[in-house]
PASEBA-1860 file (N, C-alpha, C; in nm, 3 decimals):
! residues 290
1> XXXXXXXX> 0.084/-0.121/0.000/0.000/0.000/0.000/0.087/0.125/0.000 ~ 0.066/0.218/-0.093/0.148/0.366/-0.114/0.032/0.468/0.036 ~ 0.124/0.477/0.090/0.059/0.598/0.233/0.101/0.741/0.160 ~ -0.002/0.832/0.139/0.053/0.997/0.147/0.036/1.051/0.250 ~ 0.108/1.125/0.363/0.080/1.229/0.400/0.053/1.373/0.339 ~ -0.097/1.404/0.433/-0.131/1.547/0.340/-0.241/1.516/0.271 ~ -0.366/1.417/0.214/-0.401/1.365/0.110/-0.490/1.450/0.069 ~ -0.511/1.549/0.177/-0.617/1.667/0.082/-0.591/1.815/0.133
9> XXXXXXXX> -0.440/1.820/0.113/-0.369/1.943/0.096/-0.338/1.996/-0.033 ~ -0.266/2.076/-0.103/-0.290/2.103/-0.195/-0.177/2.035/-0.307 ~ -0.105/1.998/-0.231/-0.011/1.910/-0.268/-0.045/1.706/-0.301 ~ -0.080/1.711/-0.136/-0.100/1.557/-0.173/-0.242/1.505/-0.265 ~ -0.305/1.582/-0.215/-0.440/1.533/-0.317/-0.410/1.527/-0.452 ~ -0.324/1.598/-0.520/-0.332/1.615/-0.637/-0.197/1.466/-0.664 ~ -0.154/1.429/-0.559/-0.045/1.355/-0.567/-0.141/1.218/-0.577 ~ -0.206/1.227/-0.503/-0.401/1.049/-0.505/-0.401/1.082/-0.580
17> XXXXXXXX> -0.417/1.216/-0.688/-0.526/1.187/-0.826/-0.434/1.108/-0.854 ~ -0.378/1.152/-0.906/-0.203/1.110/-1.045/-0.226/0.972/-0.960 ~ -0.209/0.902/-0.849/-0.194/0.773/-0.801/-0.289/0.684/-0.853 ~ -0.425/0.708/-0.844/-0.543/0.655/-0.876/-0.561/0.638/-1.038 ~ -0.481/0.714/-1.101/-0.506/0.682/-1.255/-0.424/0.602/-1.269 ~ -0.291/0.565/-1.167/-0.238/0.404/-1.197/-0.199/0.328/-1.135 ~ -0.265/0.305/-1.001/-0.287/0.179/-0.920/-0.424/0.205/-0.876 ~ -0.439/0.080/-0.837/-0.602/0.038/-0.770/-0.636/0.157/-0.651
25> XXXXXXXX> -0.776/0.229/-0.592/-0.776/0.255/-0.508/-0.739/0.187/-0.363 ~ -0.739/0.064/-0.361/-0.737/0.017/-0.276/-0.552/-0.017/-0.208 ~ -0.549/0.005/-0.320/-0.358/0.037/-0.252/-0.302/0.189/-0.229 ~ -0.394/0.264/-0.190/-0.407/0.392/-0.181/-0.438/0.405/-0.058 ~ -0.336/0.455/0.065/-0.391/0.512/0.154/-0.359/0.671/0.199 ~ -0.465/0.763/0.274/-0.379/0.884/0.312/-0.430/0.907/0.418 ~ -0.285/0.948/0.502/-0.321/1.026/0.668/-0.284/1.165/0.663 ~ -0.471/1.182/0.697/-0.496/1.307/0.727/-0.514/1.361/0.877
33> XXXXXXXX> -0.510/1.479/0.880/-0.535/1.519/1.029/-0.703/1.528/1.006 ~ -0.783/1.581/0.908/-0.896/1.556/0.928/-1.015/1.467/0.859 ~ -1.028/1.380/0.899/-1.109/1.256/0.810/-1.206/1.320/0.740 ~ -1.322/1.369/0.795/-1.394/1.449/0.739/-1.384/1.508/0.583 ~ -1.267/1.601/0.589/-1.200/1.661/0.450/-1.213/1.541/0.320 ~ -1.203/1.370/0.382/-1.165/1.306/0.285/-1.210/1.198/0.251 ~ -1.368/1.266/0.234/-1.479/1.161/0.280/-1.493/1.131/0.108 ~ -1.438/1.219/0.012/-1.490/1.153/-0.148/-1.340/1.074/-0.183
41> XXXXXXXX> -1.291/1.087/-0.138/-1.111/0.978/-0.101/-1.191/0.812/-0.099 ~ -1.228/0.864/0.040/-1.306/0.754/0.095/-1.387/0.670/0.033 ~ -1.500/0.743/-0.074/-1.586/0.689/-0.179/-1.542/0.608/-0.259 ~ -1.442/0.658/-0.294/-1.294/0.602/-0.393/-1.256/0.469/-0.399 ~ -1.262/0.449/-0.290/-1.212/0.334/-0.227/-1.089/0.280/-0.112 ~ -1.042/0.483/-0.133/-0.900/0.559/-0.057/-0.909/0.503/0.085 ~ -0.809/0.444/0.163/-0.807/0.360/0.279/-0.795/0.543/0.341 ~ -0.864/0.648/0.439/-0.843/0.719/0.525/-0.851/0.668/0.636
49> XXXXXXXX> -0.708/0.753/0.716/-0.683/0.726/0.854/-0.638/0.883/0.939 ~ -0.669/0.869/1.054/-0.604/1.023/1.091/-0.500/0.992/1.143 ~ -0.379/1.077/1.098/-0.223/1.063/1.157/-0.237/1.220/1.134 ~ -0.121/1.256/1.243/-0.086/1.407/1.311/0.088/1.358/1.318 ~ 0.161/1.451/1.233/0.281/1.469/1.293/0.330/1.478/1.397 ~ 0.290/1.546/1.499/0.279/1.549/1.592/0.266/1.459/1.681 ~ 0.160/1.356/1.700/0.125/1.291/1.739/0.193/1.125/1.681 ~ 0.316/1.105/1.726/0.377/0.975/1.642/0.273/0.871/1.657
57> XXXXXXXX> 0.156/0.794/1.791/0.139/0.696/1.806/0.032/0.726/1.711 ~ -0.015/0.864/1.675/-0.128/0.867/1.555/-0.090/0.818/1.390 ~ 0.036/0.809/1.421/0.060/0.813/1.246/0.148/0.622/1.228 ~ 0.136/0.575/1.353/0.142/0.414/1.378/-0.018/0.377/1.312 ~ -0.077/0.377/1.324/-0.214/0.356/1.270/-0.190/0.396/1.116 ~ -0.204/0.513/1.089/-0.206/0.560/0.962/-0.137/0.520/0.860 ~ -0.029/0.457/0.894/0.072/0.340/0.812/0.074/0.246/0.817 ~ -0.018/0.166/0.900/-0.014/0.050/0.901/0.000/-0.010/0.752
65> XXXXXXXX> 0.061/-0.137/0.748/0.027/-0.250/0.660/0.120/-0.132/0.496 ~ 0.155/-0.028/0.553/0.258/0.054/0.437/0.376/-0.007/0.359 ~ 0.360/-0.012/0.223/0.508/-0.027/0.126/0.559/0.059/0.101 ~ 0.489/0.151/0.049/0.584/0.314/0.062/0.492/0.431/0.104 ~ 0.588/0.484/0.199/0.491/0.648/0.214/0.555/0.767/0.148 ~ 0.461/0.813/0.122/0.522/0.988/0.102/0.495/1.059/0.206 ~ 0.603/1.132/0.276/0.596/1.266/0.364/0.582/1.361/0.284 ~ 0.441/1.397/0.292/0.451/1.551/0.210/0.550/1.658/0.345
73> XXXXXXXX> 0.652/1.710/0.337/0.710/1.836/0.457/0.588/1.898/0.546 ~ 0.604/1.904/0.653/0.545/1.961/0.737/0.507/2.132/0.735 ~ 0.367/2.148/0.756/0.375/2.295/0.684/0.371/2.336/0.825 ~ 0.532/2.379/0.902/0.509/2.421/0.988/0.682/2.490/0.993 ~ 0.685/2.595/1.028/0.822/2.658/1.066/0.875/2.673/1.176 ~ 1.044/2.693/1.162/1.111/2.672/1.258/1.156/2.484/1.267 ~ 1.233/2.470/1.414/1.252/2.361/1.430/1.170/2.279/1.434 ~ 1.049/2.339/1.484/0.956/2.207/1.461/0.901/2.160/1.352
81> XXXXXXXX> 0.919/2.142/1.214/0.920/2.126/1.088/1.004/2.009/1.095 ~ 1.139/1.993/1.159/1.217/1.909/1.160/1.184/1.802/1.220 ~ 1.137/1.791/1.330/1.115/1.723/1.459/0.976/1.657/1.367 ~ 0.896/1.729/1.318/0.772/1.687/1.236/0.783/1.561/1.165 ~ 0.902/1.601/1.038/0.941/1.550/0.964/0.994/1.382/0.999 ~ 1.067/1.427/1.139/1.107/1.303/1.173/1.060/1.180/1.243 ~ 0.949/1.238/1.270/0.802/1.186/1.339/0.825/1.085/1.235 ~ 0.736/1.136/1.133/0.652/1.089/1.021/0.741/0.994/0.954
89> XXXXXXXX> 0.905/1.017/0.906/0.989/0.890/0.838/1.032/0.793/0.950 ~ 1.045/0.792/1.102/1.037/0.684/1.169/0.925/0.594/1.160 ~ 0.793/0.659/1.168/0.654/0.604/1.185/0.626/0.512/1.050 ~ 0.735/0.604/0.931/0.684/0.447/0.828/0.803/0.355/0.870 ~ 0.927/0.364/0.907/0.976/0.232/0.928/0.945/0.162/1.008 ~ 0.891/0.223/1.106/0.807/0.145/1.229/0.735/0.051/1.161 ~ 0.617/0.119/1.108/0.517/0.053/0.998/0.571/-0.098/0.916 ~ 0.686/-0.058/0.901/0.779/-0.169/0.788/0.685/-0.181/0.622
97> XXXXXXXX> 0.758/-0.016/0.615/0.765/0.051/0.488/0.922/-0.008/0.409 ~ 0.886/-0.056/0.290/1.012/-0.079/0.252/1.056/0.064/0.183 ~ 1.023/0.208/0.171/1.071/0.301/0.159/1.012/0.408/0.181 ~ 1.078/0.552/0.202/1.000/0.622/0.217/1.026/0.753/0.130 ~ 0.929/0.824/0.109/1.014/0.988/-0.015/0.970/1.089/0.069 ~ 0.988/1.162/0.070/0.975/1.303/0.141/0.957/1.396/0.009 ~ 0.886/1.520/0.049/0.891/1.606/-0.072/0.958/1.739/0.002 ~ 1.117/1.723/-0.050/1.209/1.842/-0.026/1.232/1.986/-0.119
105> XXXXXXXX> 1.288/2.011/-0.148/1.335/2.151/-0.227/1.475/2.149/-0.284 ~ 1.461/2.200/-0.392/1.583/2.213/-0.520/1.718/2.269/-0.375 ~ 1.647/2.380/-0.300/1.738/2.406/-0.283/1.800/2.397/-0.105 ~ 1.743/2.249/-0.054/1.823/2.216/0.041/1.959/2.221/0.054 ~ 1.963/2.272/0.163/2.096/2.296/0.204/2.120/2.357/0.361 ~ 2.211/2.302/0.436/2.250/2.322/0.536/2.324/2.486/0.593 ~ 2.327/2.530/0.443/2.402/2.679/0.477/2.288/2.788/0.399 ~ 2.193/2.723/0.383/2.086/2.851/0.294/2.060/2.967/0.371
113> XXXXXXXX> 2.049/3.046/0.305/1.960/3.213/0.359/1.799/3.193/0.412 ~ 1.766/3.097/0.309/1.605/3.055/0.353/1.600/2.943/0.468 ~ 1.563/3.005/0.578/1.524/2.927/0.713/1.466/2.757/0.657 ~ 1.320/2.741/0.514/1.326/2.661/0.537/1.353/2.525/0.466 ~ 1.515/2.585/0.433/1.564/2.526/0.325/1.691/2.432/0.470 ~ 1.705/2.495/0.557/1.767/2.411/0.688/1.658/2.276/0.739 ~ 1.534/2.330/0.728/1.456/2.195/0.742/1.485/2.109/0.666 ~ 1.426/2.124/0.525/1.491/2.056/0.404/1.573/1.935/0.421
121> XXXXXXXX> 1.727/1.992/0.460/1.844/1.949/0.485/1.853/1.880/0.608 ~ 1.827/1.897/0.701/1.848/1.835/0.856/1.694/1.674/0.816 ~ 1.643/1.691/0.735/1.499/1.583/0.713/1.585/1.480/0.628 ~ 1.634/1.520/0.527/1.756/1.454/0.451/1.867/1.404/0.500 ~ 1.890/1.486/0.582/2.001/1.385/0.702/1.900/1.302/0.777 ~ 1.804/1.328/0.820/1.768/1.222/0.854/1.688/1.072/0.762 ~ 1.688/1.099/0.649/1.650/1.004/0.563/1.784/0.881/0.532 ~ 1.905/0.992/0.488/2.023/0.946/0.505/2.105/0.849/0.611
129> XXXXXXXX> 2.012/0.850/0.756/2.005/0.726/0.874/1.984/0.600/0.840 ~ 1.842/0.612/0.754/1.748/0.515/0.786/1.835/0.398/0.684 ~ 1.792/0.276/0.701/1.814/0.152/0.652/1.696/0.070/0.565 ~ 1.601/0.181/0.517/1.512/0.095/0.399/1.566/0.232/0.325 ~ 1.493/0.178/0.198/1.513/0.311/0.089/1.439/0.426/0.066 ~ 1.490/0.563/0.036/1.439/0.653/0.075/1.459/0.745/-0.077 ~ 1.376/0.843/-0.059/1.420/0.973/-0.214/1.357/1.105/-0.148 ~ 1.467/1.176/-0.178/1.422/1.309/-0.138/1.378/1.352/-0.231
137> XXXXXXXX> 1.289/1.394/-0.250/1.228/1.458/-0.449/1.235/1.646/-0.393 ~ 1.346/1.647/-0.415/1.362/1.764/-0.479/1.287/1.880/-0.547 ~ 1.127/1.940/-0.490/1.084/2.000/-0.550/1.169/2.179/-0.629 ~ 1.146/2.208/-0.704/1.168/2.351/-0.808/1.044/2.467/-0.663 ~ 1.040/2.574/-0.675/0.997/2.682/-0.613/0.861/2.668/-0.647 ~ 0.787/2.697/-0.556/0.661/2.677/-0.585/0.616/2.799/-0.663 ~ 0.538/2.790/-0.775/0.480/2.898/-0.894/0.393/2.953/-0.800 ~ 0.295/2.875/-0.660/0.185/2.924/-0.624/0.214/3.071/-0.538
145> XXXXXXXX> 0.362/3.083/-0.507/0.378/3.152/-0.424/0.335/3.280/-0.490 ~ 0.291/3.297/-0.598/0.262/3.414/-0.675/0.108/3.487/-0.649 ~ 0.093/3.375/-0.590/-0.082/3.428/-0.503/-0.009/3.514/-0.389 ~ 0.067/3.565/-0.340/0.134/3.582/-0.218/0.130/3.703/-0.256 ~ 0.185/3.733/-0.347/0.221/3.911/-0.432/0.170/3.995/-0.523 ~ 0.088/3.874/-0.622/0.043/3.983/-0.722/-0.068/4.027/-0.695 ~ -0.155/3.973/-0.617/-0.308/4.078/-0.590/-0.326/4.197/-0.567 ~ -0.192/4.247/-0.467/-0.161/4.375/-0.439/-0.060/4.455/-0.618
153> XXXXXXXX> -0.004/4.393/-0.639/0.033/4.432/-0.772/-0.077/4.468/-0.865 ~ -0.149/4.376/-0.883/-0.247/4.421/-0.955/-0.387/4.548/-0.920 ~ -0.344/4.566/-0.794/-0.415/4.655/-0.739/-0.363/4.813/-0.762 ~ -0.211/4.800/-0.718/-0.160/4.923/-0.739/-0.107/4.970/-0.890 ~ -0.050/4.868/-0.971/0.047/4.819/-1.023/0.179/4.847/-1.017 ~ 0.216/4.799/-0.871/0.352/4.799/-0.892/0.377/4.672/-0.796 ~ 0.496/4.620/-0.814/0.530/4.506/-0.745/0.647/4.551/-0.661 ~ 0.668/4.571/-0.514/0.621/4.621/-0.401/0.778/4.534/-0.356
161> XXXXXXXX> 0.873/4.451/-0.390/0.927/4.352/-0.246/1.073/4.405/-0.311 ~ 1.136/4.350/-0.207/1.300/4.328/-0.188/1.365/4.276/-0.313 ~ 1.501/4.319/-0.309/1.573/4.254/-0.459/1.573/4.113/-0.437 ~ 1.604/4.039/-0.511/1.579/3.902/-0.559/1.692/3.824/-0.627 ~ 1.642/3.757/-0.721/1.706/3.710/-0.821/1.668/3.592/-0.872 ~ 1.699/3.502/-0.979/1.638/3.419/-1.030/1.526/3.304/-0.942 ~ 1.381/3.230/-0.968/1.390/3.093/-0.923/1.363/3.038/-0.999 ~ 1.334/2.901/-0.967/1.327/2.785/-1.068/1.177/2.789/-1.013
169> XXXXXXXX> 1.082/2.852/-1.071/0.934/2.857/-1.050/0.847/2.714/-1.085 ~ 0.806/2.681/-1.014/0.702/2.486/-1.072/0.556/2.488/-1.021 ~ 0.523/2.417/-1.142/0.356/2.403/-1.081/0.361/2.307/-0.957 ~ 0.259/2.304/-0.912/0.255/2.200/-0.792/0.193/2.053/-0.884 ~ 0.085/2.081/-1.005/0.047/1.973/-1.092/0.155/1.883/-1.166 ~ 0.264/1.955/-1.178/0.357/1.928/-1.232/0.409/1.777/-1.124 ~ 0.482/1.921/-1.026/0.512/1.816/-0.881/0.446/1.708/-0.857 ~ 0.320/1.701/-0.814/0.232/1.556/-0.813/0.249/1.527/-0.876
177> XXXXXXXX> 0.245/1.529/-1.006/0.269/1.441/-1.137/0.395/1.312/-1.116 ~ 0.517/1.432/-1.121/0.627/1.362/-1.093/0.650/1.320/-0.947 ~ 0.590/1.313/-0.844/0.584/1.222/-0.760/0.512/1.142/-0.734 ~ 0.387/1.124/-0.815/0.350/0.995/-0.847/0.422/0.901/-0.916 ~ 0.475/0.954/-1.019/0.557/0.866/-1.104/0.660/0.794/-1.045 ~ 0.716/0.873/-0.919/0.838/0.847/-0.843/0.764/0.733/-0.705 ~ 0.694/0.715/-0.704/0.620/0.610/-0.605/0.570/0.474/-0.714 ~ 0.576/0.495/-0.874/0.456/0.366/-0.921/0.575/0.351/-1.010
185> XXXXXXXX> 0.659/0.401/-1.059/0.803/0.344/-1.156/0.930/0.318/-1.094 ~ 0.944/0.208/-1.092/1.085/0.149/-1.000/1.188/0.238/-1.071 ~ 1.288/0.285/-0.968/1.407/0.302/-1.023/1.415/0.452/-1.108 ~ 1.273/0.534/-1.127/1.264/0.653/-1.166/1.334/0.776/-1.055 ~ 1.314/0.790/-0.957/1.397/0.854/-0.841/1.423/0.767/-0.732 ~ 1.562/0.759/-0.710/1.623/0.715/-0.569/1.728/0.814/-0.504 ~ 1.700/0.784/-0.412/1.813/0.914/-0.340/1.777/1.026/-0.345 ~ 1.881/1.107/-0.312/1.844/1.258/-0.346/1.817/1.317/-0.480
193> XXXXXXXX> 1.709/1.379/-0.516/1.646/1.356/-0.638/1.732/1.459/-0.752 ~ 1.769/1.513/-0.860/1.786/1.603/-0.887/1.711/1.695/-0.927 ~ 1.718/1.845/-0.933/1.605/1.965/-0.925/1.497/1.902/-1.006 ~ 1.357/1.916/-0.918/1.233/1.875/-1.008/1.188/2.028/-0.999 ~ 1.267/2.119/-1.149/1.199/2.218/-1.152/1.160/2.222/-1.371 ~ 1.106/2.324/-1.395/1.094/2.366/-1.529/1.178/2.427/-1.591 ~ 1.217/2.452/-1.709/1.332/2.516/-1.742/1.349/2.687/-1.753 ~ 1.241/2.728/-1.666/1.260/2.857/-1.695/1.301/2.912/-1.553
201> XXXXXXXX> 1.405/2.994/-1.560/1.456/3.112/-1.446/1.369/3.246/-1.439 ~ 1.319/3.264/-1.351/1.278/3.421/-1.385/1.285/3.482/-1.246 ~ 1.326/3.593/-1.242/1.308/3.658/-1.100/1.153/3.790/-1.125 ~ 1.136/3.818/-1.014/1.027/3.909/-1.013/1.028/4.028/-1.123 ~ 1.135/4.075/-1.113/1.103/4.146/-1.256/1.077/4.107/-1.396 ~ 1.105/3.974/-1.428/1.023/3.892/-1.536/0.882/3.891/-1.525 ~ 0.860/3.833/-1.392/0.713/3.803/-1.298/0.657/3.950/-1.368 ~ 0.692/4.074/-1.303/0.567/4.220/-1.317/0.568/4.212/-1.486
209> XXXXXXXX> 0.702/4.164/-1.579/0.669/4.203/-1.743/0.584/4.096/-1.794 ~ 0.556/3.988/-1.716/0.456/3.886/-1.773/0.310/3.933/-1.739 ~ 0.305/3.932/-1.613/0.187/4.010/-1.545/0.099/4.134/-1.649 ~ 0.227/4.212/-1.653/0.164/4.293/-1.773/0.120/4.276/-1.885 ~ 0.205/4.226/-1.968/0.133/4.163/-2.098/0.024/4.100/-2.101 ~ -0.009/3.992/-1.980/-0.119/3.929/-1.941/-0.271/4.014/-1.922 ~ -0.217/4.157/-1.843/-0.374/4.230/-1.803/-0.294/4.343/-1.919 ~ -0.222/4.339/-1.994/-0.263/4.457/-2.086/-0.212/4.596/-2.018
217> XXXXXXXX> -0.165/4.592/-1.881/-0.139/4.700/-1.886/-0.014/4.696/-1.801 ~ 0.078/4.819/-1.815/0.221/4.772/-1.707/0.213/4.765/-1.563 ~ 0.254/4.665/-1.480/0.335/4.614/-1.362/0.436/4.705/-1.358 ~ 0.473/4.761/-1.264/0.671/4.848/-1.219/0.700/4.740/-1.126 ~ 0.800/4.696/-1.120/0.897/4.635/-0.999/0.970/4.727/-0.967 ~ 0.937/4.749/-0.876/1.006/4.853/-0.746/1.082/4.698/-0.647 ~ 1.214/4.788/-0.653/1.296/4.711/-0.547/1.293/4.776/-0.382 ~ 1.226/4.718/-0.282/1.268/4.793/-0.179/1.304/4.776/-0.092
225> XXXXXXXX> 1.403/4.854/-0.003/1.520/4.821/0.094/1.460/4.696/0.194 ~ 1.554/4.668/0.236/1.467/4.517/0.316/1.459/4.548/0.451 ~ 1.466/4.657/0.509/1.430/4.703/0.631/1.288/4.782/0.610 ~ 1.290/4.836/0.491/1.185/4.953/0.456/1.073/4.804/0.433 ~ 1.110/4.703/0.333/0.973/4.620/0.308/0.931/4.551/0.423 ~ 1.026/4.489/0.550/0.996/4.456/0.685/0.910/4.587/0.711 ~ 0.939/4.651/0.763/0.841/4.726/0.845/0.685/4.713/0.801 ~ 0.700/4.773/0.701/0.600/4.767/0.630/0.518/4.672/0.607
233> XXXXXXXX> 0.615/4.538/0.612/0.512/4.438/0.578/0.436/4.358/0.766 ~ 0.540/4.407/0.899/0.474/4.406/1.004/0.378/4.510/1.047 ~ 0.358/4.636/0.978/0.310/4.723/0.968/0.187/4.676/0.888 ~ 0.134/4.590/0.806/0.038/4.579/0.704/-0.025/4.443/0.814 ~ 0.044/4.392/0.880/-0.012/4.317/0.967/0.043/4.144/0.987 ~ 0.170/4.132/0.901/0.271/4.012/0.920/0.301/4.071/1.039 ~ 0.310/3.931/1.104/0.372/3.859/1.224/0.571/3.938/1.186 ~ 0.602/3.962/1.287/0.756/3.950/1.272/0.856/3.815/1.231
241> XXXXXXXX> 0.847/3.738/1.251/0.890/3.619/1.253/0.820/3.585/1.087 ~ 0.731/3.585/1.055/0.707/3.572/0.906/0.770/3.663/0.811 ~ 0.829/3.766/0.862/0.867/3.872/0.741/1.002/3.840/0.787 ~ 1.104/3.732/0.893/1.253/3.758/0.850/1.233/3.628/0.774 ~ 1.115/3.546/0.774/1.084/3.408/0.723/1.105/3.446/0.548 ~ 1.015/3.488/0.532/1.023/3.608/0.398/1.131/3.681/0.333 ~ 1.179/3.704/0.403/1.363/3.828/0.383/1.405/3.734/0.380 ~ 1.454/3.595/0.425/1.526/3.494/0.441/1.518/3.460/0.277
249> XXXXXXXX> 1.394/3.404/0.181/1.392/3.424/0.072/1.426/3.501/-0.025 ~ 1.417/3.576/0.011/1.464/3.699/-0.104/1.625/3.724/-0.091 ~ 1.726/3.697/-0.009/1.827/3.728/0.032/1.871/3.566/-0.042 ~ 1.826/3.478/-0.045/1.879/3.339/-0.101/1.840/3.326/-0.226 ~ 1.761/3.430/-0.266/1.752/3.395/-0.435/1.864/3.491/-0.445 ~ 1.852/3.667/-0.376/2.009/3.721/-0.481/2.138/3.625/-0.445 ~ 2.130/3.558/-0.365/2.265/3.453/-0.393/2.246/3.318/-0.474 ~ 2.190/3.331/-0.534/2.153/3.263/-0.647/2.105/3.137/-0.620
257> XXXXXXXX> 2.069/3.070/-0.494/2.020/3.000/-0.468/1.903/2.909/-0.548 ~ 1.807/2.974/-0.584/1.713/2.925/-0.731/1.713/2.928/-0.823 ~ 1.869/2.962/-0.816/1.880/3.019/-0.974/1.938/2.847/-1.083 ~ 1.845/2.751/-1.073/1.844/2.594/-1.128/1.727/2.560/-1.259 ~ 1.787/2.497/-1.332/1.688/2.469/-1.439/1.705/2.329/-1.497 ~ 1.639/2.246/-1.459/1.688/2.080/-1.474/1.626/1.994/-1.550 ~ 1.637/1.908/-1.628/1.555/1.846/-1.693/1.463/1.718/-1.705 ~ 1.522/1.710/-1.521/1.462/1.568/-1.520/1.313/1.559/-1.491
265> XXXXXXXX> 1.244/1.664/-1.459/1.110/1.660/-1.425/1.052/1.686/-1.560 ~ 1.083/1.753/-1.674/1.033/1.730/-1.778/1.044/1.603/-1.879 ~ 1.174/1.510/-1.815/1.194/1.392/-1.891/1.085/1.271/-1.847 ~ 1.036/1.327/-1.690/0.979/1.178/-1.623/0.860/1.218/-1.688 ~ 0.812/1.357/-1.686/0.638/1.386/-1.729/0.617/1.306/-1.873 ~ 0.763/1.359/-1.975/0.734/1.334/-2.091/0.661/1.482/-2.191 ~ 0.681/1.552/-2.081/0.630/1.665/-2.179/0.682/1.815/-2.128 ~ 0.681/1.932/-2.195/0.721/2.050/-2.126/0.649/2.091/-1.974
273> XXXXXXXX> 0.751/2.155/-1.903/0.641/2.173/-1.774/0.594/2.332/-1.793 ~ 0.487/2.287/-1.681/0.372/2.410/-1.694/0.473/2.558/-1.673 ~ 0.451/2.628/-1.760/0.525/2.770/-1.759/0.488/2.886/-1.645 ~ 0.499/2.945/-1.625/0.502/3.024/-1.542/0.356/3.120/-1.568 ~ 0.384/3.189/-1.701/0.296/3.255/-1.748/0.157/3.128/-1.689 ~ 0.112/3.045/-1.704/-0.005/2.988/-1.707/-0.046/2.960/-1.565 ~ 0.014/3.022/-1.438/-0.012/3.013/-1.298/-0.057/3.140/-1.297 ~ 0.031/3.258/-1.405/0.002/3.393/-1.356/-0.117/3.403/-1.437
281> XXXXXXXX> -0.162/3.362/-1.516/-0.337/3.399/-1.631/-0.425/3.359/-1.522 ~ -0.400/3.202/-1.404/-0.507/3.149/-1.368/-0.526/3.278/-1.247 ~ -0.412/3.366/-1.196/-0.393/3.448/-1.046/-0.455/3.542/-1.138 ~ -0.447/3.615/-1.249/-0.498/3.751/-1.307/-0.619/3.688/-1.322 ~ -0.699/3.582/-1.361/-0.846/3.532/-1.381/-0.930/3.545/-1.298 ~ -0.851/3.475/-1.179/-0.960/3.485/-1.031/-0.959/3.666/-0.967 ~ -0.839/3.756/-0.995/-0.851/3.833/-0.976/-1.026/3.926/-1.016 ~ -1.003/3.906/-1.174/-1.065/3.965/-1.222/-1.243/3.951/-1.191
289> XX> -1.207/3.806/-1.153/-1.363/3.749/-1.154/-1.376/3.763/-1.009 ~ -1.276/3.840/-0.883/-1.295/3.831/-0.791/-1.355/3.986/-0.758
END
């Protein structure tokens, strides 16, 4: 049985679809924190169980009878992301999972600017322990993060944040895609995965000239000082601790940190990955219709 953690987050669910178009439901299980959420899973034929990171003796249940799980990462910051993480890849060997994948980032690393690119890395060392087989899949930057910025862009038109520099921007459809594939094709990812991103680099000032072309009218990228966009952005009503969470990003892309473009996530799909432009039409759509 393939276990996801996450199964109706925005990540793992889309990781069941892609599963369900090629194994049985019934070798499909996912632990969720809320059953409820995953009651058409359930219809499916989807084995739901509730497991909590948190809670290790909850996620002994939730794996039971497991061949492989996926840890979707813990959406939680700071150290406890780590501690999360490590919950969840003991609990499948407990289980007697003959492997387990985690869904990490292009740009783990133990010395990053981005706080939670140290999770990343310390989850990978701990995968690197274990004694069944494991894959870190390597996700590319999430494209969604673009819900984060442009609403206010499109409001004022100007795009408002700190200098930058390139990322390796990815759909999340993409991602499920290729981590389904990486759970139902032997031998497609083992180990630490290499970048599952798209081939395009763009930093935010690409972002406001796409934006524009898109609504027809110009985006400015304004660069601004990173004390001036902190304030401001605890001033608009971020938490402190979310805006050095934030600066932490932007300070690891100008060191080029995302700056990756790889081909193996377009080799496993079999086809080009979703572009950038086509996250920003669906964010200018709902705008408009919002």
């Amino acid at each position: 049985m393939i276990i996801v953690t996450g199964g109706t987050g925005r990540l793992g669910s889309q990781v069941v679809s892609h599963l369900l178009d090629r194994v049985p439901a019934e070798q499909v299980g996912v632990s969720v924190r809320d059953v409820g959420k995953a009651e058409a899973l359930a219809s499916r034929g989807v084995r739901v169980r509730a497991g909590d990171f948190t809670d290790p003796a909850s996620l002994d249940h939730a794996f039971e009878g497991a061949d492989q799980v996926l840890v979707v990462s813990a959406a939680i910051r700071g150290p406890g992301a780590g501690e999360a993480n490590r919950a969840a890849i003991e609990a499948a060997v407990r289980a007697g999972a003959s492997r387990v994948l985690y869904t990490s980032h292009q740009a783990s690393s133990a010395t990053s600017l981005f706080p939670a690119q140290l999770q990343h890395a310390a989850t990978e060392a701990v995968l690197a322990e274990q004694t069944i087989a494991w894959t870190a899949l390597r996700h590319g930057f999430y494209a969604s993060t673009f819900e984060i910025y442009l609403p206010a862009a499109l409001e004022t038109g100007e795009l408002r944040l700190p200098e930058d520099g390139p990322f390796s921007w990815t759909a999340h459809a993409d991602l499920a895609e290729v981590d389904a594939i990486a759970l139902t094709r032997e031998g497609a990812l083992d180990g630490v995965s290499p970048p599952l991103t798209g081939s395009e680099q763009l930093d935010f000032a690409d972002v406001a000239r796409i934006v524009g072309e898109v609504t027809g009218r110009p985006i400015r990228r304004v660069v601004v000082d990173d004390d001036e966009w902190r304030s401001s952005a605890i001033a608009g009503g971020l938490p402190a601790p979310a805006a050095d969470f934030t600066l932490g990003m932007f300070r690891a892309a100008r060191r080029g940190e995302f700056a990756v473009a790889d081909p193996t996530l377009e080799r496993l799909l079999g086809r080009p990955a979703t572009p950038a432009r086509t996250t920003i039409e669906a964010i200018v759509d709902g705008h408009r219709q919002g």
